[in-house]
C-alpha positions as a Markdown table, in Angstrom:
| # | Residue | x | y | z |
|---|---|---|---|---|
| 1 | Unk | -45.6 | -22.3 | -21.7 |
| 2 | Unk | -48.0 | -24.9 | -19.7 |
| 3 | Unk | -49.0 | -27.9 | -21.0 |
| 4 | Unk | -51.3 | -30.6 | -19.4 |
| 5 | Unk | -50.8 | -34.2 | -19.7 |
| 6 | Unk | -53.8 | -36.6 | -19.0 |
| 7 | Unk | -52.4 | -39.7 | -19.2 |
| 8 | Unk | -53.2 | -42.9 | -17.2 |
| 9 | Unk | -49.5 | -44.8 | -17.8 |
| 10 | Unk | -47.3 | -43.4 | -15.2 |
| 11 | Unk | -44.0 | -44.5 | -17.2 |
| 12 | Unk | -45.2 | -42.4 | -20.2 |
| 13 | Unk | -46.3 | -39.4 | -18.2 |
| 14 | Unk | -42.8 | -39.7 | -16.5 |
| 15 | Unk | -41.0 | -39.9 | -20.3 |
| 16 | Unk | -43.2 | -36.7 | -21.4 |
| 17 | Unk | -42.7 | -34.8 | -18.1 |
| 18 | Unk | -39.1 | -35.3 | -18.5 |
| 19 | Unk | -38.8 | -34.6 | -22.4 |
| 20 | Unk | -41.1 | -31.6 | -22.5 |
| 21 | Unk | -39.3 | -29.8 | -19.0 |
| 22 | Unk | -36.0 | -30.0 | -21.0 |
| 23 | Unk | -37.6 | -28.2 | -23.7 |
| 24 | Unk | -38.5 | -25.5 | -21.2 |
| 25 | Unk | -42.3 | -26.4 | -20.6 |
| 26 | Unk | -43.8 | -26.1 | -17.6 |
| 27 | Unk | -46.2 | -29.1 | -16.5 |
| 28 | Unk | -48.9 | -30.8 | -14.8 |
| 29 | Unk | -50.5 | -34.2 | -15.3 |
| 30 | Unk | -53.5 | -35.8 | -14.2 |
| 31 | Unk | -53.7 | -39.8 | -14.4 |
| 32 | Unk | -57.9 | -39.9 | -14.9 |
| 33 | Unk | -60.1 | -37.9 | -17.1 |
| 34 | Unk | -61.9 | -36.5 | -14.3 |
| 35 | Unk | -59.2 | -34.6 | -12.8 |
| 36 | Unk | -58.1 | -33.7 | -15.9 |
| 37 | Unk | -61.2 | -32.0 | -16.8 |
| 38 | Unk | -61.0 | -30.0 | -13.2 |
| 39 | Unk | -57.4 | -29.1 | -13.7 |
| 40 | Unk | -58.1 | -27.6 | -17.2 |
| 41 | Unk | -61.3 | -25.9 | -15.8 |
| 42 | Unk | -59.1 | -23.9 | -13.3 |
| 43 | Unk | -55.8 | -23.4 | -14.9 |
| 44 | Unk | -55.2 | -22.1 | -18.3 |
| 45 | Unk | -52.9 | -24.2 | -20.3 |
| 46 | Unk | -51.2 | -23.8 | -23.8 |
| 47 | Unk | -51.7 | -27.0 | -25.2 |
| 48 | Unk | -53.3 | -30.2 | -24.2 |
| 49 | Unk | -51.5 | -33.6 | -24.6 |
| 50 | Unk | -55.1 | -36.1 | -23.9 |
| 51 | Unk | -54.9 | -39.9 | -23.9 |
| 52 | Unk | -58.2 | -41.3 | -25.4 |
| 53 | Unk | -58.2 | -45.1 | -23.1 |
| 54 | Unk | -58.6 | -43.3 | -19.3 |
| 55 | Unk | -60.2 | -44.4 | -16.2 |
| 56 | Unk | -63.4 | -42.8 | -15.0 |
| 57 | Unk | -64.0 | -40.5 | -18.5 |
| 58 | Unk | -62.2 | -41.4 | -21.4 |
| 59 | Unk | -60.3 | -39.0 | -23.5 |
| 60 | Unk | -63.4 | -38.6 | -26.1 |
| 61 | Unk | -66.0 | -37.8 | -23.0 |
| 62 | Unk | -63.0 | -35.6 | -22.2 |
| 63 | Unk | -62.4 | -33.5 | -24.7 |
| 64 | Unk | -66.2 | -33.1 | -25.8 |
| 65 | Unk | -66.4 | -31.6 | -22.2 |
| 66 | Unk | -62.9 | -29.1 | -22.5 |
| 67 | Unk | -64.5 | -27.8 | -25.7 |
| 68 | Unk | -67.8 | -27.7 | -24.4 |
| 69 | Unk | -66.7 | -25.3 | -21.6 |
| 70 | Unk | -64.9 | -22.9 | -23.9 |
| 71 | Unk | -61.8 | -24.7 | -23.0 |
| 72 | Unk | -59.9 | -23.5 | -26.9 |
| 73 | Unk | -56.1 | -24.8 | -25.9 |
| 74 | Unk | -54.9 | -26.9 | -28.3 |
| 75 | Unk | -55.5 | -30.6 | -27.5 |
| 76 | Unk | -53.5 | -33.1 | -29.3 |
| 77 | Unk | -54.4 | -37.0 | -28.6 |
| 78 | Unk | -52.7 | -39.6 | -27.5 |
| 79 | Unk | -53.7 | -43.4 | -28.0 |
| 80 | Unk | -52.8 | -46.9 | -29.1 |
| 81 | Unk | -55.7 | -46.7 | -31.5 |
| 82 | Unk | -54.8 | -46.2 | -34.6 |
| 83 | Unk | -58.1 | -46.9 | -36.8 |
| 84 | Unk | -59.1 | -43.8 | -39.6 |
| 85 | Unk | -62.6 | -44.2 | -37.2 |
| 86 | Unk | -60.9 | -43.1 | -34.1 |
| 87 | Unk | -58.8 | -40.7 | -35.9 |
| 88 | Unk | -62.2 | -38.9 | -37.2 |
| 89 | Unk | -64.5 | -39.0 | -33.9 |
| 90 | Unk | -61.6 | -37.5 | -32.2 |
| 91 | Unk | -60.9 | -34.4 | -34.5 |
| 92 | Unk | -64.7 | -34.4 | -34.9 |
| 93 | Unk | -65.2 | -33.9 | -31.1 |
| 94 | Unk | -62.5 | -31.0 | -31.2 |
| 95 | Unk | -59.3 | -32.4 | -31.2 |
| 96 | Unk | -56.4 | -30.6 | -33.3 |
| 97 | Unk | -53.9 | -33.5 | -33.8 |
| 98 | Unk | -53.9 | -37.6 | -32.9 |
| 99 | Unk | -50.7 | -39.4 | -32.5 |
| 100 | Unk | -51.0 | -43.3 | -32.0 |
| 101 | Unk | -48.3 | -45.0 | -29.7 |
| 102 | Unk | -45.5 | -45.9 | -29.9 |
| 103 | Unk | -44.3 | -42.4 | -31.2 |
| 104 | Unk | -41.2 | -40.5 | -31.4 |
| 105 | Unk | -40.5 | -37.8 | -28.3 |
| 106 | Unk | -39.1 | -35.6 | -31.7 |
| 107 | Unk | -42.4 | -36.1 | -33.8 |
| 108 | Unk | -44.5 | -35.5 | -30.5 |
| 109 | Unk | -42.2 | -32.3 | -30.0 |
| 110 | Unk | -43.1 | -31.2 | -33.6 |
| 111 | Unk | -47.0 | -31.5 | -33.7 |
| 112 | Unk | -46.6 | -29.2 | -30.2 |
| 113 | Unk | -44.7 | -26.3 | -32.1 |
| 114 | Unk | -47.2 | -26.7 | -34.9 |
| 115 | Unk | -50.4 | -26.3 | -32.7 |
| 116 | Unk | -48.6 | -23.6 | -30.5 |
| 117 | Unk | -47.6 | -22.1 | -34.1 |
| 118 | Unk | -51.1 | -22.0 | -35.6 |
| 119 | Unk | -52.8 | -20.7 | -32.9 |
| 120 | Unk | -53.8 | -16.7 | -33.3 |
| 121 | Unk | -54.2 | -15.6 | -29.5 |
| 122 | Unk | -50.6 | -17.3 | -28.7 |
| 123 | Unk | -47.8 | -15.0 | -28.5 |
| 124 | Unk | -44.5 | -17.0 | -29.7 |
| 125 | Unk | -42.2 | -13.7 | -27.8 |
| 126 | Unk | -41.8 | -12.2 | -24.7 |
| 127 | Unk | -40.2 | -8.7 | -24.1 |
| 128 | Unk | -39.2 | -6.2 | -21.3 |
| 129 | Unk | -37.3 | -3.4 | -21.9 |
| 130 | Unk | -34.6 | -4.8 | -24.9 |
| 131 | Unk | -34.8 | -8.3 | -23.3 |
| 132 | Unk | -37.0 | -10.6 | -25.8 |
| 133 | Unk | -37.5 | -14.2 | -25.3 |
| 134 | Unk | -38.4 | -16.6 | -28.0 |
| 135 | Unk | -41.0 | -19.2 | -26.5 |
| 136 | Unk | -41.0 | -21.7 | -29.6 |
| 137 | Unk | -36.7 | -21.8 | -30.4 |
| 138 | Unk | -36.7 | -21.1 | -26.3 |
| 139 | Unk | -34.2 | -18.4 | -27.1 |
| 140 | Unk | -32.9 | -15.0 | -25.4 |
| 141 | Unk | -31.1 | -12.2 | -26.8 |
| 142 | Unk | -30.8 | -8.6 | -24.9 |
| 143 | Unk | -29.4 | -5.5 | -27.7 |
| 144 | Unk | -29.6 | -8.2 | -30.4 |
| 145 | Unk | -27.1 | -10.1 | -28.6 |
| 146 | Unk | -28.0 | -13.7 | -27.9 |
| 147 | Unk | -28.3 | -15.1 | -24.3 |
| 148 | Unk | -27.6 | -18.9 | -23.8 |
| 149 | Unk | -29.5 | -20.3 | -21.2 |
| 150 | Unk | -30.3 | -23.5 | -19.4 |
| 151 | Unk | -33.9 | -25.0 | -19.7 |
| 152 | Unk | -34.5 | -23.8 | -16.0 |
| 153 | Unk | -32.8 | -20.6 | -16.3 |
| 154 | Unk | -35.5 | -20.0 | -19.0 |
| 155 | Unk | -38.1 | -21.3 | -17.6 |
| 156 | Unk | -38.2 | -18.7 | -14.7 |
| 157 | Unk | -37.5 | -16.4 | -16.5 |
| 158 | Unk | -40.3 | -16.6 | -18.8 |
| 159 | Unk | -42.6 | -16.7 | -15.9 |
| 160 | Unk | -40.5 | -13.3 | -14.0 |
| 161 | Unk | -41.9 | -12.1 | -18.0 |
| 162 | Unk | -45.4 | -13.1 | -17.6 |
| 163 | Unk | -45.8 | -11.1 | -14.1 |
| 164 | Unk | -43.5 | -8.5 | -14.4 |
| 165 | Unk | -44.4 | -5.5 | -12.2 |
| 166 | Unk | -45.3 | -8.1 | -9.8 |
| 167 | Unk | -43.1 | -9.0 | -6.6 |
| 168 | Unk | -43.3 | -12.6 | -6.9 |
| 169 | Unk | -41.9 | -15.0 | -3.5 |
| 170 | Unk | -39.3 | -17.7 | -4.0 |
| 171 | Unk | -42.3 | -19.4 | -3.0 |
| 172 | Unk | -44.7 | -18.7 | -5.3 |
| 173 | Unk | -41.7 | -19.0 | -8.0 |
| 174 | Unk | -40.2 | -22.4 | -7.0 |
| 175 | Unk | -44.2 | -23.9 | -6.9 |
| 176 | Unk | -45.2 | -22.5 | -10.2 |
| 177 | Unk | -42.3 | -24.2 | -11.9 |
| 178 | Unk | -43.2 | -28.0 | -11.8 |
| 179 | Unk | -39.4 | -28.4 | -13.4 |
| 180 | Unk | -37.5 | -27.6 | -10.4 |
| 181 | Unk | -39.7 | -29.2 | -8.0 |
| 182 | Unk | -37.2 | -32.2 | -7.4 |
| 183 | Unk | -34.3 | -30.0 | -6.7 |
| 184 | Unk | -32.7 | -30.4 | -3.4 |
| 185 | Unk | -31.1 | -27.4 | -2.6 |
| 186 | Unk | -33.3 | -25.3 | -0.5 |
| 187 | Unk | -32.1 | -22.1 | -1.6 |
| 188 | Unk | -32.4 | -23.1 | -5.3 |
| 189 | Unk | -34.5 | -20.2 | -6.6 |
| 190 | Unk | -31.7 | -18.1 | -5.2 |
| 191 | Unk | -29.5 | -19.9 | -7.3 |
| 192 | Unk | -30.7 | -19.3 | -10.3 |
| 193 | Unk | -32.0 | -15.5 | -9.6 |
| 194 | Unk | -28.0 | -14.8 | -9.5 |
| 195 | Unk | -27.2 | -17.0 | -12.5 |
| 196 | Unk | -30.0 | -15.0 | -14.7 |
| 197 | Unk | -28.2 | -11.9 | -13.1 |
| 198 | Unk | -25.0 | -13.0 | -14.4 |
| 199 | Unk | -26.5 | -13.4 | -18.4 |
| 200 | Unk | -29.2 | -10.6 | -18.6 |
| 201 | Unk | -27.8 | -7.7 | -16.6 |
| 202 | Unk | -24.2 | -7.8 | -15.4 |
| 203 | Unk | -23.1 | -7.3 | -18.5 |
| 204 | Unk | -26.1 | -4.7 | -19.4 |
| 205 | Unk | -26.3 | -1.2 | -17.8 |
| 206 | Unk | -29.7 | -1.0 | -17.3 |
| 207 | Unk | -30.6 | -3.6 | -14.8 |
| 208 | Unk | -34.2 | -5.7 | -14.6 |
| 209 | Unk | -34.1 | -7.9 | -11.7 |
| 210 | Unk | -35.0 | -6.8 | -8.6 |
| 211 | Unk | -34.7 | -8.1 | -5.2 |
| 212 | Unk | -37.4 | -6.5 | -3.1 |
| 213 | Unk | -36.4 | -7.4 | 0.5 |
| 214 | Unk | -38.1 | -9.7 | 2.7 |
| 215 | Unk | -40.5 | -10.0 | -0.3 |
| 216 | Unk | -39.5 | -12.0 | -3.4 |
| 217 | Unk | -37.8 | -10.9 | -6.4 |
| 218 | Unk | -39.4 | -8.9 | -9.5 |
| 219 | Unk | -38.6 | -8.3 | -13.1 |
| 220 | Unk | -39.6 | -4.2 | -14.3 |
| 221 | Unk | -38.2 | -1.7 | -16.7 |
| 222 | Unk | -38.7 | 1.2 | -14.4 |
């Protein structure tokens, strides 16, 4: 799951980024309103996480433009306002949920599941063949047997999911995953292809990840 964090404070985005990638979230983050509004426009995210005090357009221009466009992720908001005004024009303008700072990473963590819960078009599982992954717990089980994974492990996994069928490059994988972006092993997508192996096939007969040579790697049931 992507999220998007426009947020101006580069210690908080840095406290989010690192909180929410544990939890197996993918994401990006944009420090003015105006780039947020661009990078929502041309990716497709599964929850917004939108300060309301931002340079250039402030969180209020910027969410009355998200919903304005179509844009229907959830977007919680962020702000050390904390008036029953503010609260209002922002859940009038389209907001789902306001937070005012300081808060708790764990209450944070809780309004996400509830806006990722409550929305109808979201789909809280993944499945391929008898692998199912559970995108709120961020759990895996293969023949009703649970799977313990890392927060990385799961992570590419979850996005092998979303495009099986598809030969994907270490490339594309490694870039797509903002969480292993600061890993300095060069062969790190490698790494983690064979400790996936290890958990969802080895011990499996029917195997799911392929290696398709030269290529990339790709997840498939056939």
């Amino acid at each position: 799951m992507k999220i998007l964090i426009i947020e101006d404070d580069q210690k908080i985005i840095n406290f989010l980024k690192k909180g929410l990638e544990e939890e197996s979230y993918i994401i990006d983050y944009s420090l003015n309103g105006e780039e947020g509004i661009y990078l929502a426009s041309i990716n497709e995210y599964d929850l917004i996480l939108l300060d309301i005090m931002l340079p250039i357009k402030d969180g209020i221009e910027v969410c009355r433009i998200l919903r304005a466009s179509d844009i229907k992720a959830p977007i919680i908001m962020l702000t050390a306002k904390d008036s029953i005004e503010d609260k209002i024009k922002g859940l009038d303008i389209g907001a789902n949920d306001y937070i005012a700072k300081p808060f708790s990473f764990s209450e944070l963590l809780a309004r996400i599941r509830v806006q990722l819960r409550s929305q109808n078009t979201f789909t809280t599982t993944l499945k391929i063949a008898d692998l199912e992954l559970d995108l709120l717990t961020k759990s895996a089980k293969r023949e009703n047997k649970n799977i313990s994974l890392t927060a990385k492990e799961f992570s590419i996994l979850e996005f092998l999911i979303k495009n099986k069928n598809n030969v994907l490059s270490e490339t594309i994988i490694s870039t797509s995953l903002s969480n292993i972006e600061d890993e300095s092993m060069s062969n790190i997508v490698n790494v983690y292809i064979y400790r996936l192996r290890n958990k969802i096939d080895k011990p499996f007969e029917k195997k799911l990840i392929k290696t398709i040579r030269g290529l990339g790697y790709k997840i498939s049931d056939e």
